[in-house]
C-alpha positions as MATLAB code, in Angstrom:
seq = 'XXXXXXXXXXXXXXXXXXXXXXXXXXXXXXXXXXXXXXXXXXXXXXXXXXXXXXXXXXXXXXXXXXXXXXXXXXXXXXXXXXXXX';
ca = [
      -5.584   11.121   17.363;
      -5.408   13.901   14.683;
      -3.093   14.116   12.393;
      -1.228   10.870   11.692;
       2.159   10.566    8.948;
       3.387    7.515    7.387;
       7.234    7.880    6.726;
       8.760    4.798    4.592;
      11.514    3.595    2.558;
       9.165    1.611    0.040;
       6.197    3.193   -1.865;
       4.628   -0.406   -0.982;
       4.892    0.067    2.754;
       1.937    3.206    2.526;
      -1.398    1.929    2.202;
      -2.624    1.462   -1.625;
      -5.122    3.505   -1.037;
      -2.932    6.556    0.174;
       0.002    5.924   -2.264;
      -1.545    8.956   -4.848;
      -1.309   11.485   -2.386;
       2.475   10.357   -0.837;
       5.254   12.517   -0.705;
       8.492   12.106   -1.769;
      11.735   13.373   -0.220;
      15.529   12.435   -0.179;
      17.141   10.959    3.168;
      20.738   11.946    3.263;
      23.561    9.358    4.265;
      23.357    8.517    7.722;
      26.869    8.538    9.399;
      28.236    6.532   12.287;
      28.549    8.801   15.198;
      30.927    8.868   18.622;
      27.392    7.320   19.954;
      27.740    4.673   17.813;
      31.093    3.795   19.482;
      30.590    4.443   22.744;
      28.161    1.773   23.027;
      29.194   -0.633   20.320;
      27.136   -0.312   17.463;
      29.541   -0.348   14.581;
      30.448   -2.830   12.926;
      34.100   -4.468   12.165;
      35.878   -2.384    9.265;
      33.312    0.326    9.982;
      34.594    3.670   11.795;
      32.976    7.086   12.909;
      31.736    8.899   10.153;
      31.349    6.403    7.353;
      27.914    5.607    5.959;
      26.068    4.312    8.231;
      22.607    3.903    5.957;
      22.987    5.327    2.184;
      21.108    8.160    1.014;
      17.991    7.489   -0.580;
      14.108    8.646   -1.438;
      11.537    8.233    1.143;
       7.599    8.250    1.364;
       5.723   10.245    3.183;
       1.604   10.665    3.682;
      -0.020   13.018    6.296;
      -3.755   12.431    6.995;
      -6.482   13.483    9.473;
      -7.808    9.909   11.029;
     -10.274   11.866   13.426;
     -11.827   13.340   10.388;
     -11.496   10.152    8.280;
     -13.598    8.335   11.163;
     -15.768   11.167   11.318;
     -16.646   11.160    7.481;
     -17.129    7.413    7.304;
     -19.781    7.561   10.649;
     -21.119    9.817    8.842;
     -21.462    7.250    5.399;
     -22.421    4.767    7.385;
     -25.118    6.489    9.555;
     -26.682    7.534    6.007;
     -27.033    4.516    4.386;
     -28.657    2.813    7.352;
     -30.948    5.871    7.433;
     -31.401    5.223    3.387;
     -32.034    1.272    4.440;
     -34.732    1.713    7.217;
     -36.576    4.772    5.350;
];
């Protein structure tokens, strides 16, 4: 798996526990294109090149899972080793 991102609009959309260690950046306005018109996805008093979605900040948290996994095996095969010894 590797490396794995979590990209949101909402600080409450990353996990809790990975909320310290987000990210933040600014998404610019998104504008209707020609795409968006060609196949009829914008909508009545809306035209190419207004705003499509309004700027705004965004989260973002990057995070090894394969290493994550590895580390908690790792927890796990110790305190069962701590348990039977």
């Amino acid at each position: 798996m590797g490396l794995k991102t979590i990209d949101a609009k909402d600080l409450n959309l990353i996990p809790e526990a990975r909320r310290a260690a987000a990210t933040t950046y600014t998404q610019p306005d998104l504008l209707y294109t020609e795409y968006d018109s060609e196949i009829g996805d914008i909508p009545a008093g809306k035209s190419v090149g207004d705003v499509k979605e309004a700027s705004h900040t965004r989260y973002q948290v990057s995070f090894d899972e394969e290493e994550e996994n590895a580390a908690k095996n790792a927890e796990l095969e110790a305190r069962i080793a701590a348990l039977e010894g």
